[in-house]
C-alpha atoms as a printed R data frame, in Angstrom:
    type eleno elety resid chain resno       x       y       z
1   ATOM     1    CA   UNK     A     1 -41.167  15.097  -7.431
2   ATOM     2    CA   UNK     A     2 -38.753  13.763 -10.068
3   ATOM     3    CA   UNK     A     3 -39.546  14.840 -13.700
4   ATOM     4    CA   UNK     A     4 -37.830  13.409 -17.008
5   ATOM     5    CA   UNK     A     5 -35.901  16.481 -17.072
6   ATOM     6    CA   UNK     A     6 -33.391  14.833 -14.138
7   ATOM     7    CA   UNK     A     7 -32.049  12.186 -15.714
8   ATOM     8    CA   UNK     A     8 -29.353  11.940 -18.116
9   ATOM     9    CA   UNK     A     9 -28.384   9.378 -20.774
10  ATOM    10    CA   UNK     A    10 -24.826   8.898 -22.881
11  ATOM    11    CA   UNK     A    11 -25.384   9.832 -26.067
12  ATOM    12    CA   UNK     A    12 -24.607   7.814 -29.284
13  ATOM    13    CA   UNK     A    13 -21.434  10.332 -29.537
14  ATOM    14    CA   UNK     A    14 -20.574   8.936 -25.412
15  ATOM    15    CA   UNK     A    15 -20.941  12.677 -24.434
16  ATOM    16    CA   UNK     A    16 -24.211  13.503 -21.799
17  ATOM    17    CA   UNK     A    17 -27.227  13.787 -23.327
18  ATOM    18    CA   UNK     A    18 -29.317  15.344 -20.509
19  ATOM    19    CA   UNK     A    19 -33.058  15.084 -21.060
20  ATOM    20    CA   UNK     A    20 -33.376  18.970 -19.363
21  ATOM    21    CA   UNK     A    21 -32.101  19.722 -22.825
22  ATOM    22    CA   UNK     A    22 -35.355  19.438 -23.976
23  ATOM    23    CA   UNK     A    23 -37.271  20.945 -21.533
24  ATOM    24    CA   UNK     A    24 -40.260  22.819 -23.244
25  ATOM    25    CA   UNK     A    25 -40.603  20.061 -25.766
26  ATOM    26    CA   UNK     A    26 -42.387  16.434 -26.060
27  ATOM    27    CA   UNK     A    27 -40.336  13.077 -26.383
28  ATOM    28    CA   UNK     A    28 -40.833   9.915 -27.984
29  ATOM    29    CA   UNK     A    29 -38.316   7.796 -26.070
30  ATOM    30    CA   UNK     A    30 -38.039   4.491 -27.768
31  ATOM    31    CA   UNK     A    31 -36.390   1.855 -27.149
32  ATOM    32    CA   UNK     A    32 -34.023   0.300 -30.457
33  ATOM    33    CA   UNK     A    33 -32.960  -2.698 -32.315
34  ATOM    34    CA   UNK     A    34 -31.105  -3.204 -35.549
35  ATOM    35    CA   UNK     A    35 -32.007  -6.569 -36.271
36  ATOM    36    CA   UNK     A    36 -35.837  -6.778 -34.923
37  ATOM    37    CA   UNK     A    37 -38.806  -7.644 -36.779
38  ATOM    38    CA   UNK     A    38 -40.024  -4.424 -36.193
39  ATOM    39    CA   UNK     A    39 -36.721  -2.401 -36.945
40  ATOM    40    CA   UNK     A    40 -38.820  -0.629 -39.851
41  ATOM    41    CA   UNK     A    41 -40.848   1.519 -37.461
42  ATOM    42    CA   UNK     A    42 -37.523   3.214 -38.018
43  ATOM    43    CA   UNK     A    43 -39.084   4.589 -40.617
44  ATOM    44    CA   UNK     A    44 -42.292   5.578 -39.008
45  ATOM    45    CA   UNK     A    45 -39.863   7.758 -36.276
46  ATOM    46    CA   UNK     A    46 -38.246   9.645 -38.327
47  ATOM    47    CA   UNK     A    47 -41.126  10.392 -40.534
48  ATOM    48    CA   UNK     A    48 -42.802  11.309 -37.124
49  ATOM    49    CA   UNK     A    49 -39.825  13.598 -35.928
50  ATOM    50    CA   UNK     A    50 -39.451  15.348 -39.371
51  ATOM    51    CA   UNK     A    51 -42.967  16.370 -39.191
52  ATOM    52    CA   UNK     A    52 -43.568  17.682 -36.092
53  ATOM    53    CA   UNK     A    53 -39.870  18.755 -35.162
54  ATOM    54    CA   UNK     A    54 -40.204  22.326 -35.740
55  ATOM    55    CA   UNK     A    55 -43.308  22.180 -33.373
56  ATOM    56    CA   UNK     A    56 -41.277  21.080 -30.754
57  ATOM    57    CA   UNK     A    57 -41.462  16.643 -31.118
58  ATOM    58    CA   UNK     A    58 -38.158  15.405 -29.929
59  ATOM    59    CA   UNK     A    59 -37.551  11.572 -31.045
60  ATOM    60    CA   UNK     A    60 -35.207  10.126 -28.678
61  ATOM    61    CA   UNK     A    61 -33.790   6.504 -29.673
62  ATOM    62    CA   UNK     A    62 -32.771   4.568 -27.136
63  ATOM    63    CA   UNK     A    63 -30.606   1.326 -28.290
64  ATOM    64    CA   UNK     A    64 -30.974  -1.923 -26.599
65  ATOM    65    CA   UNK     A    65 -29.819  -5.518 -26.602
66  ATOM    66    CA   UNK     A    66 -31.987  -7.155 -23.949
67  ATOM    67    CA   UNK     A    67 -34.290  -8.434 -26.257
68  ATOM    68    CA   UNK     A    68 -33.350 -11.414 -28.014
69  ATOM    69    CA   UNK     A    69 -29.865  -9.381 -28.434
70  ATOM    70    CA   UNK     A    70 -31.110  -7.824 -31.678
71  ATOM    71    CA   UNK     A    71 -28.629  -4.730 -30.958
72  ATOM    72    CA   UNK     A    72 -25.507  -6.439 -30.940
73  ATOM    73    CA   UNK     A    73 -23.208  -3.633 -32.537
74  ATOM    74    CA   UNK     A    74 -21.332  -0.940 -31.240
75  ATOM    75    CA   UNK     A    75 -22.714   2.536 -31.503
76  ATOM    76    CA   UNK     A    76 -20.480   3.472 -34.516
77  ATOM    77    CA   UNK     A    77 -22.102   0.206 -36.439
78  ATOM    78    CA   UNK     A    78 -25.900   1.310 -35.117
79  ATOM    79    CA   UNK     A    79 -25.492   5.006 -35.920
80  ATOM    80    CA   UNK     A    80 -24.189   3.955 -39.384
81  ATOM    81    CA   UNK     A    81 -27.323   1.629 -40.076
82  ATOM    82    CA   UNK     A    82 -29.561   3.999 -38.881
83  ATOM    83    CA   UNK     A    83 -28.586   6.671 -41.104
84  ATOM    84    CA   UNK     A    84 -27.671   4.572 -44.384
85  ATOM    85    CA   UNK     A    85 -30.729   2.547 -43.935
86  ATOM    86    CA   UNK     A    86 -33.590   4.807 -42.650
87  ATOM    87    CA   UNK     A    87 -31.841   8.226 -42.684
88  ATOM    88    CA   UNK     A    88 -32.576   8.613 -39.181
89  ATOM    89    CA   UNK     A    89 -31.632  12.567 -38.162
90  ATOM    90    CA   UNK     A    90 -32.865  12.286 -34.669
91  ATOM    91    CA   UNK     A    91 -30.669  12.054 -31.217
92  ATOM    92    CA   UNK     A    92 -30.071   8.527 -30.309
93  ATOM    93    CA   UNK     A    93 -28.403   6.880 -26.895
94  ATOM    94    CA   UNK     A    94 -25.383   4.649 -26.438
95  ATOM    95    CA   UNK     A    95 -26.756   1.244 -25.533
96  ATOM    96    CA   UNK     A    96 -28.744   1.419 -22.859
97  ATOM    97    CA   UNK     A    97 -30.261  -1.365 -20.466
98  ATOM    98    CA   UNK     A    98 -33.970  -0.561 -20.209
99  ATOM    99    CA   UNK     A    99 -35.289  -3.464 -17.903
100 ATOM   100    CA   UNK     A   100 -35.017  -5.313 -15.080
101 ATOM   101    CA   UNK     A   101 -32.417  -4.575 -11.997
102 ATOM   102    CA   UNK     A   102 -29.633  -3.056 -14.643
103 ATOM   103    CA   UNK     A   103 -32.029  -0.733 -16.134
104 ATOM   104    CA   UNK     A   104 -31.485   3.076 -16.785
105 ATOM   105    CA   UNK     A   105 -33.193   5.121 -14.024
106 ATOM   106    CA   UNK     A   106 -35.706   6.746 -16.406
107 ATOM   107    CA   UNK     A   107 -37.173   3.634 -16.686
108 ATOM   108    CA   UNK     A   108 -37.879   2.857 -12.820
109 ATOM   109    CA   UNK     A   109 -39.285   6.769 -12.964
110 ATOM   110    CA   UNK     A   110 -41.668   5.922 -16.151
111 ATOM   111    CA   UNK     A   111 -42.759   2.886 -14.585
112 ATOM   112    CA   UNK     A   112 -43.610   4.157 -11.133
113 ATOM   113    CA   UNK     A   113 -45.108   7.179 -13.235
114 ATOM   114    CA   UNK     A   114 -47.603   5.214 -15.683
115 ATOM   115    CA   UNK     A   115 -47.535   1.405 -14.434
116 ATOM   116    CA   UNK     A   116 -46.589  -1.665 -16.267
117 ATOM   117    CA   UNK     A   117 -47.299   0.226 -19.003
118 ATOM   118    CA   UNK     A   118 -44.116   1.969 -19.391
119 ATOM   119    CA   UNK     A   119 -42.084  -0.872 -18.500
120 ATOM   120    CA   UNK     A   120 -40.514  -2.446 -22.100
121 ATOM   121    CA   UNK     A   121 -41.427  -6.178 -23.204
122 ATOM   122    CA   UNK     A   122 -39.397  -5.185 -26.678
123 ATOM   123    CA   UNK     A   123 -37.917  -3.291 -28.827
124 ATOM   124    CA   UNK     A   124 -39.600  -0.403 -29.947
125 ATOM   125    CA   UNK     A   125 -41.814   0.527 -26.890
126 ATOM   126    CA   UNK     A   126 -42.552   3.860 -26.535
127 ATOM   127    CA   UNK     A   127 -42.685   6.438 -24.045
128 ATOM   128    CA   UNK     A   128 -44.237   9.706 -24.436
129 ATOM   129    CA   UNK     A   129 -42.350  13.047 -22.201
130 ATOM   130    CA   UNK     A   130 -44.493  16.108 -21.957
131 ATOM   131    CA   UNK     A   131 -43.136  19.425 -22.159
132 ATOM   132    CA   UNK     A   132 -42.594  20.031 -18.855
133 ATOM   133    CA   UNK     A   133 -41.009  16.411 -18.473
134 ATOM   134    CA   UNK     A   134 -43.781  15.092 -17.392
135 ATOM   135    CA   UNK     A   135 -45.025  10.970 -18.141
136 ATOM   136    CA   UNK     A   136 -47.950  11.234 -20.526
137 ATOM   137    CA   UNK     A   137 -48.713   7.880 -22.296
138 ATOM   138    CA   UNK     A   138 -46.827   4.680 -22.675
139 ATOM   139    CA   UNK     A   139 -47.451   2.655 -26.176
140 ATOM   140    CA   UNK     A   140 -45.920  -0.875 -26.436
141 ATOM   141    CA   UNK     A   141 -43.837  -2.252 -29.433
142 ATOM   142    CA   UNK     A   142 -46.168  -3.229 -31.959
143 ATOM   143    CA   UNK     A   143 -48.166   0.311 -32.210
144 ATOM   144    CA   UNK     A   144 -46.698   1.565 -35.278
145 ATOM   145    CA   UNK     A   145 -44.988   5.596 -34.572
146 ATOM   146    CA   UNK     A   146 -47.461   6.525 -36.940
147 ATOM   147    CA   UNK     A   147 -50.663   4.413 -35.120
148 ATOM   148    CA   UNK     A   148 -53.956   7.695 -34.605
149 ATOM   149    CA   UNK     A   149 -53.388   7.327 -31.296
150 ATOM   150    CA   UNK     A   150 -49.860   7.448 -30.842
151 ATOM   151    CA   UNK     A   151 -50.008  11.293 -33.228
152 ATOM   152    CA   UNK     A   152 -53.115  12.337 -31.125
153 ATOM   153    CA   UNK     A   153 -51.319  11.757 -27.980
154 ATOM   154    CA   UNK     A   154 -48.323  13.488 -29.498
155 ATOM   155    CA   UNK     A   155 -50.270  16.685 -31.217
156 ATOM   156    CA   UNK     A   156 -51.964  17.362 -27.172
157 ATOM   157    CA   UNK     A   157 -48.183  17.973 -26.357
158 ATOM   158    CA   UNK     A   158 -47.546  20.224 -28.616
């Protein structure tokens, strides 16, 4: 049975960014967008990541332009916004397609994992990666990084 841990994305960088590189650890995969309505959650990940990081919370951001093509840059332009804008110090993706036939293979394995739930409507949704790479909890775009239940279901990983 698959686990998280077998798939691999680009990194922002273009080099592999395997996700058995943080095996032992829980990840927020979300999906990004520099020009959304909801691009401020930014803030809410990395506020997320910095507190729990040293107990073992990987944020993984995972740039997309499917929706309403509100990530229309290159990844030099979004790694620059996301680090002069919201400071943002954890790993991010190159663009990545996270829906329908073109969509990255972790997200067939998320949805078969945990339903419709794990299958993105917009940017921001939010996929939570146990230690062990398993799926644990799916959270759609408009629960905030920050939302109780969103840090519960985080703190049970760690």
């Amino acid at each position: 049975m698959a686990t998280a841990h077998d798939f691999t994305f680009t990194g922002i960088d273009g080099e592999p960014l395997p996700l058995s590189s943080f095996s032992g650890k829980t990840v927020l995969v979300v999906n990004t967008a520099s020009r959304c309505g909801l691009t401020p959650q930014y803030e809410g990940l990395e506020e997320l990541y910095r507190s729990r990081r040293d107990k073992g919370l990987v944020v993984l951001g995972v740039p997309c332009n499917q929706f309403a093509g509100q990530e229309p840059g290159t990844e030099a332009d979004i790694r620059s916004f996301c680090t002069t804008k919201f400071s943002v110090d954890f790993p991010m993706t190159a663009k990545t397609e996270v829906k329908d036939a073109a969509r990255h293979p972790f997200y067939a394995w998320a949805q078969d994992e945990l339903g419709e739930a794990a299958v993105p409507v917009w940017n921001f949704h939010k996929i939570l990666v146990g230690p062990e790479g398993q799926a644990v909890a799916a959270f759609g775009p408009r629960t905030e990084p920050l939302d109780p239940g969103v840090v519960a279901a985080i703190d049970q990983t760690l």
